[in-house]
C-alpha positions in Angstrom: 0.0 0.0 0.0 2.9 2.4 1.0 4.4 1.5 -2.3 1.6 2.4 -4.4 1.0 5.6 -2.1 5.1 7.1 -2.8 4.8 5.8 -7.0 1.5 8.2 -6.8 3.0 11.1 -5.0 6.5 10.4 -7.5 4.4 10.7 -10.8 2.6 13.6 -9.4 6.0 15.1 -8.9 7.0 14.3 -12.3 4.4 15.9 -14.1 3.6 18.5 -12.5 6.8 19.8 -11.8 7.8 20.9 -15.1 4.6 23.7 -15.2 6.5 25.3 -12.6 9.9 25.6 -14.3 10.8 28.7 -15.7 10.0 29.9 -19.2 12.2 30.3 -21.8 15.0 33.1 -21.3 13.3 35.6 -23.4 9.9 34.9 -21.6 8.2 37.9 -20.5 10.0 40.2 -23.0 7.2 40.9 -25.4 6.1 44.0 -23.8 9.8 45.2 -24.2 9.4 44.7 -27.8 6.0 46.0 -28.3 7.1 49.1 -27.1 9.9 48.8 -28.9 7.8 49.2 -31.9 5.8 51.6 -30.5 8.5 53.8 -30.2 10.2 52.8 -33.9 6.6 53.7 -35.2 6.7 57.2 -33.3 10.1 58.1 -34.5 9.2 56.9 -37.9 6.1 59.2 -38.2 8.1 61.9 -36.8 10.4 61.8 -40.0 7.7 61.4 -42.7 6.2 64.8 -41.1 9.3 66.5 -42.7 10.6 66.5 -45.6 10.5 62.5 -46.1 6.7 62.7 -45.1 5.8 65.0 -48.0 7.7 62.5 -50.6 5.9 59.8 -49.3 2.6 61.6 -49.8 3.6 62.4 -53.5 4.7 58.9 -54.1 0.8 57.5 -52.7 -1.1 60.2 -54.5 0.7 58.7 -57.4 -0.1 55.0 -56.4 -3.8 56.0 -55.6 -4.2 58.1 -59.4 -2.9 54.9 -60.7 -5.0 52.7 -59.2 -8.1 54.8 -60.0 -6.8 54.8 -64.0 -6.7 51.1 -63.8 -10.4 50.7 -62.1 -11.4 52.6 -64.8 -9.8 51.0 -67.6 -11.1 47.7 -66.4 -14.5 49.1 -66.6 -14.2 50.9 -69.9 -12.9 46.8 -70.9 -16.0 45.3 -69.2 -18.4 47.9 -71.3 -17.0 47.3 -74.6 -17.1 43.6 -73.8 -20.6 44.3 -73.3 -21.6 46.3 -76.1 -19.8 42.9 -78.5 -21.6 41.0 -76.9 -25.2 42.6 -77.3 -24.2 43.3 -80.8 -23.5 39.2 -81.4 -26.8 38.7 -79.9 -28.7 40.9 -82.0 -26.8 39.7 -85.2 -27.6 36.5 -84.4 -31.3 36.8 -84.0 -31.7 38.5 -87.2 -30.3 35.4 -89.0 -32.7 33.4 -87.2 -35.7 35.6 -88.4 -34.3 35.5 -91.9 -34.2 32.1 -91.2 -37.5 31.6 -89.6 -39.1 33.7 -92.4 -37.5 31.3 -95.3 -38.9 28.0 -93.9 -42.3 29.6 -93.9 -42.4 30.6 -97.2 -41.2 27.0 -98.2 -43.6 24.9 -99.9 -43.8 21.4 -98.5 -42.7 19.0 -101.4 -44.9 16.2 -100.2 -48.5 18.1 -100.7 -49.5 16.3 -103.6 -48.7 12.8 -103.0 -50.4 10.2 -100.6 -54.1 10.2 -100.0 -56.7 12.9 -99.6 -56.7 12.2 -95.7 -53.1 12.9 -95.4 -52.8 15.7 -98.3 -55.4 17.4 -95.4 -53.3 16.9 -92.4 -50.4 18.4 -94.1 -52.0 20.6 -95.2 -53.4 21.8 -92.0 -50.2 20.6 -89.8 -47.8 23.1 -87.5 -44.5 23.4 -88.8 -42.0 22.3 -85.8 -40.1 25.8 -86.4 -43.6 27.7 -85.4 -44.7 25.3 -82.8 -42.5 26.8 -80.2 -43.4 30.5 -81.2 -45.3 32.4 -79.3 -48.6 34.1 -80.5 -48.9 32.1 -83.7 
């Protein structure tokens, strides 16, 4: 019973005893550093409010013009792209009403052959081109 009692208390021991060892050696320094950079930041602003400041203003403006040419560019692109494509669309729908209009005016080759029932059924059939048209 002792025996079990002192291995219980030893692995206690040995597992918790390294959560009390000390950190690393540079534990604890990252407030140093943080203001570290605080103070690099300050100094850092304190130049670009001189004459380093007002080149670095000239040099953004720049940057920011450029940008806005490029936005706009990209949108002049996207319009034109546009305007093709509507222009495609409507070419393409006049060939299909020429087209369209050309199959109507067909004469059906077949009207005269067969019997009188089915010389009236063609006669009196939907084209396949006009079934799917509205209004007609």
């Amino acid at each position: 019973m002792k025996a079990l009692i002192t291995t219980l208390i030893t692995l206690v021991f040995l597992f918790t005893a390294p959560a009390f060892a000390k950190g690393p050696g540079g534990a604890g320094k990252g407030v140093q550093n943080r203001e570290r950079v605080r103070e690099h930041v300050k100094t850092r602003s304190r130049v670009m409010e001189g004459e380093a400041g007002d080149k670095v203003e000239k040099i953004k403006k720049r940057k920011r013009e450029q940008a806005k040419e490029r936005i706009k560019e990209a949108k002049e692109a996207k319009e034109e792209k546009q305007e093709m494509v509507k222009e495609k669309t409507k070419k393409a729908k006049k060939g299909l009403e020429k087209q369209r209009e050309k199959k109507s005016e067909q004469v059906q080759k077949e009207l005269g052959k067969g019997s009188e029932k089915g010389q009236e059924a063609r006669e009196t059939r939907k084209k396949w081109w006009k079934f799917f048209e509205k209004g007609e």
